[in-house]
C-alpha positions in Angstrom: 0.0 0.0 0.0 1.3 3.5 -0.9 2.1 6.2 1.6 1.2 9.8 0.1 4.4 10.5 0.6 5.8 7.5 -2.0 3.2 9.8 -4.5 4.8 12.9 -3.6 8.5 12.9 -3.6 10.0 10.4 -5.9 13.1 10.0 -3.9 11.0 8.3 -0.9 12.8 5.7 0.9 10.2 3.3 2.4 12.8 1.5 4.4 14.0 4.7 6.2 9.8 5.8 6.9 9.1 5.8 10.7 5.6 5.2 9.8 6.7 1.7 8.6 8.2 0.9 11.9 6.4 0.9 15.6 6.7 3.6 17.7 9.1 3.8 20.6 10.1 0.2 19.9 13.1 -1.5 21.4 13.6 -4.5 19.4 16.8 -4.5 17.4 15.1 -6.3 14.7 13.9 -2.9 13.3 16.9 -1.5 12.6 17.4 -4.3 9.7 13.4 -4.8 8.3 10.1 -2.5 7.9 6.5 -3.2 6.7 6.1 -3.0 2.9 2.7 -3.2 3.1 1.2 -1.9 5.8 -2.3 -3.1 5.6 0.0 -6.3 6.3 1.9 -6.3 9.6 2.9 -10.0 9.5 4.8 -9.4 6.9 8.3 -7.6 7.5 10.6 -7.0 4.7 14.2 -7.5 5.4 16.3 -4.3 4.4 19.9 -6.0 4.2 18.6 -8.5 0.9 15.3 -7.3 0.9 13.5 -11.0 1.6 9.9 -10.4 2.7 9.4 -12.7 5.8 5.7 -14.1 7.2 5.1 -14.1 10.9 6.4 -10.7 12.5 9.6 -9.0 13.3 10.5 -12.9 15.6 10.5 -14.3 11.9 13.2 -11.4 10.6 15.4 -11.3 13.9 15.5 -15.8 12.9 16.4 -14.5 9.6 18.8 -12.2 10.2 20.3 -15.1 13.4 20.2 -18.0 10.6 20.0 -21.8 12.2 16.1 -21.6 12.4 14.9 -24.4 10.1 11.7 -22.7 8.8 13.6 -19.6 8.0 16.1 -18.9 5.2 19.5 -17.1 6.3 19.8 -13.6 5.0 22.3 -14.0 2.4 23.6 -10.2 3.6 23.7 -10.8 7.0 27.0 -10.1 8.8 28.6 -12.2 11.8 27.8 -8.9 14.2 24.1 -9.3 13.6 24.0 -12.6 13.7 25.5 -12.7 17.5 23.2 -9.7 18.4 19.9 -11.5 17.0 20.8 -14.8 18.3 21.5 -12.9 21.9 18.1 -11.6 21.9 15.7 -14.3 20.6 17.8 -16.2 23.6 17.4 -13.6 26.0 13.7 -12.5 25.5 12.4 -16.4 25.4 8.7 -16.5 27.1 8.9 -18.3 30.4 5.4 -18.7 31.4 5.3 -22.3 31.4 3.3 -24.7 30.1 2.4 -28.1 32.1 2.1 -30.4 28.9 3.0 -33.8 30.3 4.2 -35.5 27.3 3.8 -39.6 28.9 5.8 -40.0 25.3 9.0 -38.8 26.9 8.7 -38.4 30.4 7.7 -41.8 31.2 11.2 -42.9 29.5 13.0 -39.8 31.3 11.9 -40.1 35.0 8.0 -40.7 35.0 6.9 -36.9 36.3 5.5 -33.9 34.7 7.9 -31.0 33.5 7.7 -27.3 33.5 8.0 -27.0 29.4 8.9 -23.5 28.0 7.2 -22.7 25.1 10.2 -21.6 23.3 11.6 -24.9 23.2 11.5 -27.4 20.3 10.2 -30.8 21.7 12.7 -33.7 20.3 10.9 -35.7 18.2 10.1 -39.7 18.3 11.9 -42.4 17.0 9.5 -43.9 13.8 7.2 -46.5 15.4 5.8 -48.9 13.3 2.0 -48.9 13.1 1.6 -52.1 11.5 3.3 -53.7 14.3 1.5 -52.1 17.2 -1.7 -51.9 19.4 -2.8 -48.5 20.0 -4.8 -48.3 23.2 -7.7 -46.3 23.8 -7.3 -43.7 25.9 -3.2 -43.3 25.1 -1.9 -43.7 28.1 1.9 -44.6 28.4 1.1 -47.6 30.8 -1.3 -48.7 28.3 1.0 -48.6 25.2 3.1 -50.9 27.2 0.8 -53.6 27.7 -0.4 -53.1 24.0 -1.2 -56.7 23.6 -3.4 -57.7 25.9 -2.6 -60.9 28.2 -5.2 -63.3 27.7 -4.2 -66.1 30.2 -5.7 -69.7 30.6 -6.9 -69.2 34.2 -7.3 -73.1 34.6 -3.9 -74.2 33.4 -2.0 -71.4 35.1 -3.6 -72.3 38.5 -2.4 -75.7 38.2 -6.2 -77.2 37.9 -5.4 -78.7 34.6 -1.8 -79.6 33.7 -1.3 -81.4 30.1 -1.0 -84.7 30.8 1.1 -87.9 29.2 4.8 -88.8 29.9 7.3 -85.6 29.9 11.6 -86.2 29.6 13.1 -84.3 32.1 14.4 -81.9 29.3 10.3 -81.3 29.2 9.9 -80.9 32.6 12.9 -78.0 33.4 11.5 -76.2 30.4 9.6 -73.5 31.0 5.7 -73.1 30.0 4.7 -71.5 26.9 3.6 -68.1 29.0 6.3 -68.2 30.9 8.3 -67.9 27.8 6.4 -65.7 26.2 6.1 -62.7 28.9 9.8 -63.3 29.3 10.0 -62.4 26.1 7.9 -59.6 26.4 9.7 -58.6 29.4 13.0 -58.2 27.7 15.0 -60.9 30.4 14.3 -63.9 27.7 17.6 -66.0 26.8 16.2 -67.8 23.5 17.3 -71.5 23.5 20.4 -73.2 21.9 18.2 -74.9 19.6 16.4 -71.8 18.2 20.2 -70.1 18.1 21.5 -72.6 15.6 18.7 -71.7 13.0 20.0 -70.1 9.9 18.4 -66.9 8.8 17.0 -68.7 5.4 15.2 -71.4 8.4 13.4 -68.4 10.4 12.4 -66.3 7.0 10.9 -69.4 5.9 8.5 -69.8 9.1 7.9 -65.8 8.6 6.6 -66.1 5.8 4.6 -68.9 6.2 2.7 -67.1 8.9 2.7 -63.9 6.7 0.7 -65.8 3.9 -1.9 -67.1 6.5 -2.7 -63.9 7.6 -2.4 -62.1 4.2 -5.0 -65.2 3.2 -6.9 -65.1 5.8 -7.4 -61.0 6.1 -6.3 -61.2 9.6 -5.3 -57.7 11.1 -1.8 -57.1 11.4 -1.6 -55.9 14.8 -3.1 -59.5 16.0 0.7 -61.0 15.5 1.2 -58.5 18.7 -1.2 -60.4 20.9 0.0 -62.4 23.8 -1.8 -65.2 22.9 -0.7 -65.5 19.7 2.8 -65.5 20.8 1.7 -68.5 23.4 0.0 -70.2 21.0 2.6 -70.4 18.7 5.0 -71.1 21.3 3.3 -73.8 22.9 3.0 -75.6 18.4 6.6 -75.3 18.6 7.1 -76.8 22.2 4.5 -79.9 20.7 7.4 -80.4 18.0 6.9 -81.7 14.7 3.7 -83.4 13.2 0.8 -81.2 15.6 -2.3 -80.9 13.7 -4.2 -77.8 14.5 -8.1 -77.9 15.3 -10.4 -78.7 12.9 -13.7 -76.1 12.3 -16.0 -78.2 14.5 -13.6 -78.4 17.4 -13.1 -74.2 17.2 -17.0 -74.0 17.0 -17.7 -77.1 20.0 -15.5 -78.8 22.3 -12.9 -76.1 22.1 -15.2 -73.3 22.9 -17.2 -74.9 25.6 -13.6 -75.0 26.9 -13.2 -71.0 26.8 -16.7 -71.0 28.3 -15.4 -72.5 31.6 -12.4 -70.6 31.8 -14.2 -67.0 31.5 -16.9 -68.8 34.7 -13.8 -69.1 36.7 -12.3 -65.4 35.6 -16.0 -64.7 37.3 -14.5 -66.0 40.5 -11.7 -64.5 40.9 -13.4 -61.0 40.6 -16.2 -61.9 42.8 -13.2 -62.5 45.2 -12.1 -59.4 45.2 -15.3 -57.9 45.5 -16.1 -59.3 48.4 -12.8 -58.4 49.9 -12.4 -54.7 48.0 -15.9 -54.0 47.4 -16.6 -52.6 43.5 -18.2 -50.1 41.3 -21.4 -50.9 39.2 -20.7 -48.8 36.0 -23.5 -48.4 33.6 -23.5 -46.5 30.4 -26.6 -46.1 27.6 -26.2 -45.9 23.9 -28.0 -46.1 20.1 -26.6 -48.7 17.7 -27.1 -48.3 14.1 -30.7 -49.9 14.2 -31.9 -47.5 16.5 -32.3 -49.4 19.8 -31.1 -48.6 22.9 -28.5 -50.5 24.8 -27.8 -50.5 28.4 -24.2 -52.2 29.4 -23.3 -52.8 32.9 -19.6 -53.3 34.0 -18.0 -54.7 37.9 -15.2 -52.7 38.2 -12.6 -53.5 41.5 -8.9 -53.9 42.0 -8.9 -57.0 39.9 -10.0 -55.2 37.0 -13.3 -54.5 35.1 -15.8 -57.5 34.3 -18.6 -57.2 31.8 -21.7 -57.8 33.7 -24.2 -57.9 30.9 -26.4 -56.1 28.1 -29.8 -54.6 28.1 -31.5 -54.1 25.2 -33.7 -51.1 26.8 -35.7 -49.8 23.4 -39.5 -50.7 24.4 -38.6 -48.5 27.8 -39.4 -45.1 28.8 -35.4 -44.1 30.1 -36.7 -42.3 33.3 -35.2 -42.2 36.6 -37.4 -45.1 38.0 -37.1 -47.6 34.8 -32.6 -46.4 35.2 -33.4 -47.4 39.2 -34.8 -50.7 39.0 -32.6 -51.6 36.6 -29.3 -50.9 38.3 -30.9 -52.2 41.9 -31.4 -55.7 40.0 -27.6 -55.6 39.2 -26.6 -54.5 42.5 -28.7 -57.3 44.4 -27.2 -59.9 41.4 -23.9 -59.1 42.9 -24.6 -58.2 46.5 -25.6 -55.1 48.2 -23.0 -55.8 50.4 -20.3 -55.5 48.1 -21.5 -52.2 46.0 -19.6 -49.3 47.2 -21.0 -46.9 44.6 -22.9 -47.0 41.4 -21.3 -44.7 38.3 -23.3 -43.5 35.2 -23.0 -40.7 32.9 -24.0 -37.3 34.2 -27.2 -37.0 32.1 -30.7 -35.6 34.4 -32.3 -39.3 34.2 -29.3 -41.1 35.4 -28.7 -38.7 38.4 -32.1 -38.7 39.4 -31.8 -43.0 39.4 -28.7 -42.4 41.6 -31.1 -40.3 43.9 -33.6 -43.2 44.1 -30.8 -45.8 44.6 -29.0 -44.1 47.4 -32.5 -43.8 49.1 -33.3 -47.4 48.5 -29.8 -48.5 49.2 -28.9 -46.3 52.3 -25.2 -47.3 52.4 -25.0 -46.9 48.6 -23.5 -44.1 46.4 -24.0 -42.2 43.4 -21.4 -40.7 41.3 -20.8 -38.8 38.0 -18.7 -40.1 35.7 -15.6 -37.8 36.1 -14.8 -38.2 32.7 -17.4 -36.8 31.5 -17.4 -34.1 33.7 -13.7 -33.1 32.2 -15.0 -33.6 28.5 -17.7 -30.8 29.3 -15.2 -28.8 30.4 -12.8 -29.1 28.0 -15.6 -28.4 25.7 -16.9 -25.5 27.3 -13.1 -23.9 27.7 -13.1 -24.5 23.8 -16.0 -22.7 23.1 -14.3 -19.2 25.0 -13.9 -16.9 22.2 -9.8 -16.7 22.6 -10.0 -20.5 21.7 -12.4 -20.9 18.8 -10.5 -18.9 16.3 -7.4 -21.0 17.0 -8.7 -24.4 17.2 -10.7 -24.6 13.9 -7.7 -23.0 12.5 -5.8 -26.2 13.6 -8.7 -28.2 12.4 -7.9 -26.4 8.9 -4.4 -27.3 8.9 -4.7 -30.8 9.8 -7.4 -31.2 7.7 -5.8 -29.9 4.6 -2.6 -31.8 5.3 -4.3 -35.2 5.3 -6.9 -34.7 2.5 -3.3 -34.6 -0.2 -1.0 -37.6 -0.1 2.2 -36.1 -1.1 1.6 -33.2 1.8 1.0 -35.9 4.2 4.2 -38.0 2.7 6.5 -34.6 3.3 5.1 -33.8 6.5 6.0 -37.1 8.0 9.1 -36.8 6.4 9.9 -33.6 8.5 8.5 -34.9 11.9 10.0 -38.6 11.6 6.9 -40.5 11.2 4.7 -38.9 13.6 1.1 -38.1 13.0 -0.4 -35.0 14.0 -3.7 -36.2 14.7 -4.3 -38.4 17.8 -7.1 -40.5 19.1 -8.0 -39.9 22.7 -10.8 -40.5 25.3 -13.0 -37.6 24.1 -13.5 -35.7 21.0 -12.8 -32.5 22.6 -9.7 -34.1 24.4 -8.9 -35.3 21.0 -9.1 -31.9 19.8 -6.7 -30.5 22.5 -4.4 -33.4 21.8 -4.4 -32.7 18.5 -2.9 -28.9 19.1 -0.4 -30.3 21.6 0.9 -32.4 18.7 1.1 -29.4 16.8 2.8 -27.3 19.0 5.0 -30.6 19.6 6.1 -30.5 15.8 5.4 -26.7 14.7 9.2 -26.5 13.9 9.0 -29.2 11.8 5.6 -28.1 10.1 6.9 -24.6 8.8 10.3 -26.0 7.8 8.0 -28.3 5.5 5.5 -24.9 4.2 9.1 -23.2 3.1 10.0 -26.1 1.8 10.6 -27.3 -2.1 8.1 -30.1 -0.9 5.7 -27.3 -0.8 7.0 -24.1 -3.2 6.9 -26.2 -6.1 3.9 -28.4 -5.6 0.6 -26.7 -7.3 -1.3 -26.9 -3.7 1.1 -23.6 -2.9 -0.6 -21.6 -5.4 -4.2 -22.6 -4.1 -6.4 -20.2 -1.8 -6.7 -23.2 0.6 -3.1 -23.4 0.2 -2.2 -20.0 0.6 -4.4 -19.9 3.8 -3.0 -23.1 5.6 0.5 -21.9 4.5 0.2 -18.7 6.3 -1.4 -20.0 9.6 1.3 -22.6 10.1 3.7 -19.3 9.7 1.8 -17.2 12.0 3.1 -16.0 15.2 0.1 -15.1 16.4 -1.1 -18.4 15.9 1.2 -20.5 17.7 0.6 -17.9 20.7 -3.0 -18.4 20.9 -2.2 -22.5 20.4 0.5 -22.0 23.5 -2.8 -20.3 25.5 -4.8 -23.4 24.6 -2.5 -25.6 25.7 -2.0 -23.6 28.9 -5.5 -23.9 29.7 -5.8 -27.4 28.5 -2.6 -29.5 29.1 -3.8 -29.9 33.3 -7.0 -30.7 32.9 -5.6 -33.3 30.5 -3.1 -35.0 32.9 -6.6 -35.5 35.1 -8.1 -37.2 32.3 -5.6 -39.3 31.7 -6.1 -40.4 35.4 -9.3 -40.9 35.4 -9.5 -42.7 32.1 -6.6 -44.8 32.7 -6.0 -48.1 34.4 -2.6 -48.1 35.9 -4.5 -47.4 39.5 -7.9 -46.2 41.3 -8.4 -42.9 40.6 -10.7 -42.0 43.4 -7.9 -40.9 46.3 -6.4 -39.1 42.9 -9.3 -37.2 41.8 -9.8 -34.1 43.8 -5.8 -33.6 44.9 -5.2 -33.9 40.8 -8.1 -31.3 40.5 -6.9 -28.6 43.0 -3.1 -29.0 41.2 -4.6 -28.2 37.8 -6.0 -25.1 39.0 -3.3 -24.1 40.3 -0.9 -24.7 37.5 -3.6 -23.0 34.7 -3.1 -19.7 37.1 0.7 -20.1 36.8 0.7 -20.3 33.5 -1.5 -17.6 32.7 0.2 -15.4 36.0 0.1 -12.0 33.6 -1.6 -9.0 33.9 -3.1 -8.9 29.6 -4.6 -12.7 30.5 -6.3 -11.7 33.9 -10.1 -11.9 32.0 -9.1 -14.8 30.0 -8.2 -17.0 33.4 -11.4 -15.9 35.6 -13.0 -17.1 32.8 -11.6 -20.5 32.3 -11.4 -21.0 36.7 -15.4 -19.8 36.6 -15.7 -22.8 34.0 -14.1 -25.2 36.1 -15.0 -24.7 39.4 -18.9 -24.3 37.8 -18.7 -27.6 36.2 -16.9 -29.6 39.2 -19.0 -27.9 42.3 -22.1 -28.3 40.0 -21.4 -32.5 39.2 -18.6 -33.4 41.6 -19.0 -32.2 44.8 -19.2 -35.5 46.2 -18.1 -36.4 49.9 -16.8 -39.9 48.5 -13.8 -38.1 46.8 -13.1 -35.8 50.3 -13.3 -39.3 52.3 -10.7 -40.4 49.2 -8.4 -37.9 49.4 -8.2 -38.0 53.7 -7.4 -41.8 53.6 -4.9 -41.3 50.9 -1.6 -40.6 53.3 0.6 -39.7 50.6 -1.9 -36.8 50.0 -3.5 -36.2 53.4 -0.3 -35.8 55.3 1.4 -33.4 53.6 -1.4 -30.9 54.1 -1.4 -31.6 57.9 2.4 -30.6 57.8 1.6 -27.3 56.4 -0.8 -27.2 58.8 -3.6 -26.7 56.4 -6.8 -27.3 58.8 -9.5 -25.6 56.5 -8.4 -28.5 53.9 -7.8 -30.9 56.4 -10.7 -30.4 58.6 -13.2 -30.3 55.2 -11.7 -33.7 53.7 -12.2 -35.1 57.2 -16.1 -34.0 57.4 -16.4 -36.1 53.9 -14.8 -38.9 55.6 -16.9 -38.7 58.9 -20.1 -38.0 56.4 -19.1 -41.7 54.2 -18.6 -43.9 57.5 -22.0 -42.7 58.6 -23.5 -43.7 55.2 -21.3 -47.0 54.6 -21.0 -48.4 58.0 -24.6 -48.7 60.0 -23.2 -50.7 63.1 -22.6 -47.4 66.0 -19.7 -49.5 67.6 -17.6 -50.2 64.2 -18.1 -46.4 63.6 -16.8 -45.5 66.5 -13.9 -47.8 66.1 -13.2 -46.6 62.8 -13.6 -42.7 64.2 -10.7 -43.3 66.9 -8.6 -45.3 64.8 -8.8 -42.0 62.2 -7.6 -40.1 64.7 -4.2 -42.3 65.2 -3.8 -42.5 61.5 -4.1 -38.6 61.1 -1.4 -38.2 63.8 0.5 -41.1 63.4 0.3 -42.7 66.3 -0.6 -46.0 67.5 0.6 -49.3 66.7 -0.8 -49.5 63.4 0.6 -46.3 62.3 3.8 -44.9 64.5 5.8 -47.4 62.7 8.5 -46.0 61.4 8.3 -47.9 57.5 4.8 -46.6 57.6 5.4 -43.0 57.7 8.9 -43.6 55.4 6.1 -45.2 52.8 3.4 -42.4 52.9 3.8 -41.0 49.3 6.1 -43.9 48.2 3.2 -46.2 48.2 -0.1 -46.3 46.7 -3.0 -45.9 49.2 -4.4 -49.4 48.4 -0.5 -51.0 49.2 -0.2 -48.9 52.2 -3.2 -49.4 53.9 -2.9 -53.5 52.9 0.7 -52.8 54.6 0.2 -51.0 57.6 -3.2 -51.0 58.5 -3.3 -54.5 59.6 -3.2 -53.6 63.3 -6.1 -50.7 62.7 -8.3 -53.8 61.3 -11.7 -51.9 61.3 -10.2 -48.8 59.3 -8.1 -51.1 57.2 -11.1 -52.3 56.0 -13.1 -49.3 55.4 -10.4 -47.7 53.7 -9.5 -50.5 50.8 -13.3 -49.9 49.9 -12.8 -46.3 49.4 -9.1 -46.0 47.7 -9.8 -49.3 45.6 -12.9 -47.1 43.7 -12.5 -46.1 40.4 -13.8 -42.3 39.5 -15.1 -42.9 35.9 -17.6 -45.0 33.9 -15.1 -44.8 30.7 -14.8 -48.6 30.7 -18.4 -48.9 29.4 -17.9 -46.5 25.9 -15.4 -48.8 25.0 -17.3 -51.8 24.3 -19.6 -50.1 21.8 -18.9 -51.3 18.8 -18.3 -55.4 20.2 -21.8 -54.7 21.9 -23.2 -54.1 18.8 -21.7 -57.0 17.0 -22.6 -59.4 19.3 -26.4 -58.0 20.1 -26.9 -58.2 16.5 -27.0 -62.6 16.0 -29.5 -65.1 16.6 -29.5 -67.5 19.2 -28.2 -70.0 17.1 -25.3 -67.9 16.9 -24.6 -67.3 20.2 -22.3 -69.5 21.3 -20.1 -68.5 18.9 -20.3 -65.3 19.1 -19.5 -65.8 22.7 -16.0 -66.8 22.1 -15.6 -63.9 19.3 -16.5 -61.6 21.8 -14.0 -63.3 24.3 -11.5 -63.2 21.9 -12.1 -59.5 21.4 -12.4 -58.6 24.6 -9.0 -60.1 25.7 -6.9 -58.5 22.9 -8.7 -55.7 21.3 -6.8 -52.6 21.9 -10.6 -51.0 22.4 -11.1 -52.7 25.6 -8.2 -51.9 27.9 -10.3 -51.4 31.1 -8.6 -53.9 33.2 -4.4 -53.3 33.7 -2.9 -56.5 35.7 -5.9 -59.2 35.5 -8.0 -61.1 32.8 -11.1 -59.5 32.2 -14.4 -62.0 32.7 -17.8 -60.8 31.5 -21.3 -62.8 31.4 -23.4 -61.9 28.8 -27.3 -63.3 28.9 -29.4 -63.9 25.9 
């Protein structure tokens, strides 16, 4: 855009025009660069070779500095400039920080959540093959490691049926098919001296026999990662030459009445623990493709999470009474004795059921999927106005980059295989995810848009290319994405909990909760983002007084030591005091005997000071936030016997109903056959259930389920 000036005198210099410069600014980077256009400010022209760069006067000063990836040296720089730049973009580097939590790499690091700055390029991730992998559902590191799922024979790892016939002793020493195999897994496997002296020609040759089984058979990829494919082939080659594998009518028959019995005695191992632990009832609703409406109940407890059954719930009116009566038939199926609480979805109808339950069931509780609870406000922080604009632009980027081939083929090119796009619990999780792994590779996503991948491919020239092109090279755009992140990335880590099954989440919850507050108001601890935080605290504390103000997470959180007694050594009574009103309101609920409560009630009081023979022992208070609550209490508690007990039903709860959403798409397999089919289906579904990457919901232990027809 012309200045009148440029119109007037023919000898106007625009590079030497204060007008194309800001006002009283400081920042070297204006001595060397001005705006041509000034209808433009994002675009700064370089004076020295007179290079027009995208994305401010940060963009020149990288310019003028050279090493920046996305950002072409100027070719009239001078070693002077190039140590002053370089000096300033390192001295004037943002250090609000941003609590991002990458499991990726801190889980290989040292486990624990680091203070990021933004300014820093994240290293990127060695090339994972996808073929070869399981990706679990909810991401989790924990998860990714146990990627195949273990499906174990219960009956022949308890000893209650042993193969039987004549063994050498060579046979007896050797270890057991799963032994083998989750050596293997484990990394401390020593192969044999027999599989050692195989040539490579040998081994390719049984490769690629299995290769043109599955390629025949369109088996997935990702099932030669199962556990029990690895046993299963382990436990041919351990048979030796001349096995012949089941016939049709033994996988359909005999064989499958087999897995029958072993997923009945899975049933008793978690009805076990329930009676020991107590459990969750978690119930979730949803619409398959044929339009009914599907009710599935899950037993979640310390030994993992067991599929209870299937309602089909279509001819029903879904109010609070029909919800009720349904979840009080469960609970009296497995014992009102051993149901701690009851968690659905926070819809009106299901928290009006958990009204009519709890007065039904007086020792019985209700709670909100916490989950859920997260997801709305994650959504609702998304919908702030500071966060839209940003977030579909994202969207556009992503989208654009996956819709062309060759774009895609270049961009993983730049970031070493890594996608951009990630699945997660939620879909506005997802969405957050997805600008973390933007942010994650943004150095690598504008060294691909200045690219030859890019100049000289025809999408450059398009107005969707143009567009995409200049958001990936916009400063201001990477700011607002570092602001969604800030506001995100905590509430995240939460999530992750509370999805995830690497422990309970209940004594987690509400200490998690109050540490993502406070890290959001760190990060956004400036005056210019004062509005912007009330408004995303106001969301949060409006969403989790409104649907989680719940005294079993207070009663949690006070028998949790590791988290209890740090607050009584910084003398924090408000806190201490309130968490101990939720724990005095959950014995009067859980416990009805008046002499148990007050056993429990003065054994409390020894635990909260440490006294006592149960708890003045010295490995007990070396252990209280080495050691998860549910191993602590089983460890020292012994001697408090009454709040032992009480407490492993409390910190053994789960805090979300997560477990049911991920058996959708099974569920609507398997509701979908005739009773003729059903036995078969039976074992499909037990098949799935023990090694599909969808159905995670149990970390150490089989999963049993029990479905009725």
């Amino acid at each position: 855009m012309a200045t009148p000036a440029a119109s007037v005198n023919p000898a106007y210099d625009p590079k030497t025009d204060p007008a194309r410069k800001p006002k009283r600014s400081k920042d070297p980077g204006w001595k060397y660069g001005y705006w041509a256009d000034l209808g433009n400010r994002d675009e700064v022209t370089c004076t020295l070779c007179g290079t027009m760069v995208h994305g401010g006067i940060k963009r020149l000063k990288q310019h003028l500095a050279g090493g920046f990836g996305d950002s072409k040296i100027c070719s009239e720089t001078t070693t002077e400039i190039r140590v002053e730049m370089t000096n300033y973009l390192e001295k004037h580097k943002r250090q609000r920080p941003m609590y991002l939590d990458d499991e990726e790499e801190q889980v290989e690091e040292n486990g624990e959540a680091d203070v990021v700055v933004v300014e820093a390029s994240a290293p990127v991730n060695e090339v994972e093959s996808q073929a070869s992998k399981v990706m679990p559902s909810s991401g989790t590191a924990a998860k990714k490691r146990r990627a195949a799922y273990s499906f174990k024979a219960v009956a022949v790892s308890k000893g209650k049926e042993k193969p039987k016939g004549n063994k050498t002793i060579l046979e007896m020493l050797r270890k057991s098919p799963e032994e083998i195999v989750d050596g293997r897994r484990k990394g401390s496997y020593q192969p044999p001296i027999q599989s050692s002296t195989k040539t490579k020609e040998q081994h390719h040759y049984v490769d690629m026999q299995w290769a043109l089984f599955f390629y025949e058979c369109g088996i997935p990829f990702n099932a030669a990662a199962s556990r029990q494919f690895q046993v299963a082939v382990e436990a041919t080659a351990q048979f030796g030459s001349g096995y012949k594998p089941p016939s049709p009518y033994q996988f359909g028959e005999p064989l499958l009445k087999d897995a029958v019995k072993l997923t009945s005695t899975m049933r008793e191992d978690h009805e076990r623990a329930w009676k020991h632990f107590g459990c969750t009832l978690m119930s979730d609703g949803w619409t398959d493709r044929r339009g009914r409406h599907l009710i599935n109940f899950l037993v979640n407890s310390p030994e993992g999470t067991f599929f209870l059954e299937s309602v089909d719930a279509s001819s029903e009116a879904h109010d609070a009474y029909m919800l009720a009566d349904l979840l009080e038939k469960r609970i009296e199926e497995i014992g009102k004795e051993k149901v701690v609480q009851v968690i659905t979805d926070n819809g009106a109808n299901y928290k009006a059921a958990g009204k009519h339950l709890m007065e039904r069931i007086p020792s019985l509780f209700w709670s909100p999927c916490a989950a859920h609870c997260l997801d709305l406000m994650l959504e609702d922080i998304g919908g702030l106005k500071e966060f839209k604009k940003p977030i579909a632009r994202a969207r556009r980027v992503t989208t654009f980059i996956y819709r062309h081939g060759r774009i895609l083929s270049a961009m993983r090119e730049k970031t070493g295989g890594s996608d951009l796009v990630r699945p997660a619990a939620t879909r506005f999780a997802t969405a957050f995810l997805t600008l973390k792994s933007l942010h994650k590779h943004r150095d690598s996503l504008k060294s691909l848009f200045v690219s030859e991948a890019w100049t000289g491919n025809k999408l450059a020239k398009t107005k969707a290319g143009e567009d995409v092109h200049d958001i990936v090279l916009s400063t201001e755009f990477w700011n607002k994405v570092e602001d969604c992140l800030r506001a995100s990335a905590p509430l995240l880590i939460v999530l992750r909990v509370v999805d995830g099954d690497e422990k309970p989440a209940m004594p987690e919850v509400a200490a998690l909760m109050n540490q993502a507050k406070d890290r959001i108001k760190q990060s956004f601890a400036i005056p210019t983002k004062k509005t912007l935080l009330k408004k995303i605290i106001d969301i949060i504390e409006k969403r989790w007084v409104k649907q989680m103000d719940h005294p079993l997470y207070g009663a949690a959180l006070y028998l949790n030591p590791g988290k209890l007694h740090p607050l009584i050594r910084d003398d924090d009574d408000a806190t201490v005091g309130q968490l101990r009103g939720c724990f005095l309101e959950v014995l009067g609920r859980m416990v009805e005997d008046r002499d148990t409560q007050d056993k429990i009630d003065a054994q409390s009081l020894d635990y909260e000071a440490l006294r006592g023979e149960a708890f003045s022992n010295i490995r007990a208070k070396q252990n209280l936030e080495k050691m998860s609550p549910l191993d602590w209490w089983a460890s020292y508690g012994g001697r408090a016997i009454d709040l032992q007990r009480f407490a492993r039903r409390i910190v053994s709860l789960c805090a979300s109903s997560s477990g049911c959403e991920r058996n959708w798409s099974t569920f609507e397999f398997v509701s979908t056959i005739s009773p003729a089919q059903f036995l078969f289906s039976f074992s499909m579904l037990t098949i799935l259930f023990m090694s599909s990457p969808l159905f995670r919901s149990t970390p150490k232990k089989e999963i049993g389920y029990c479905i009725r027809g």
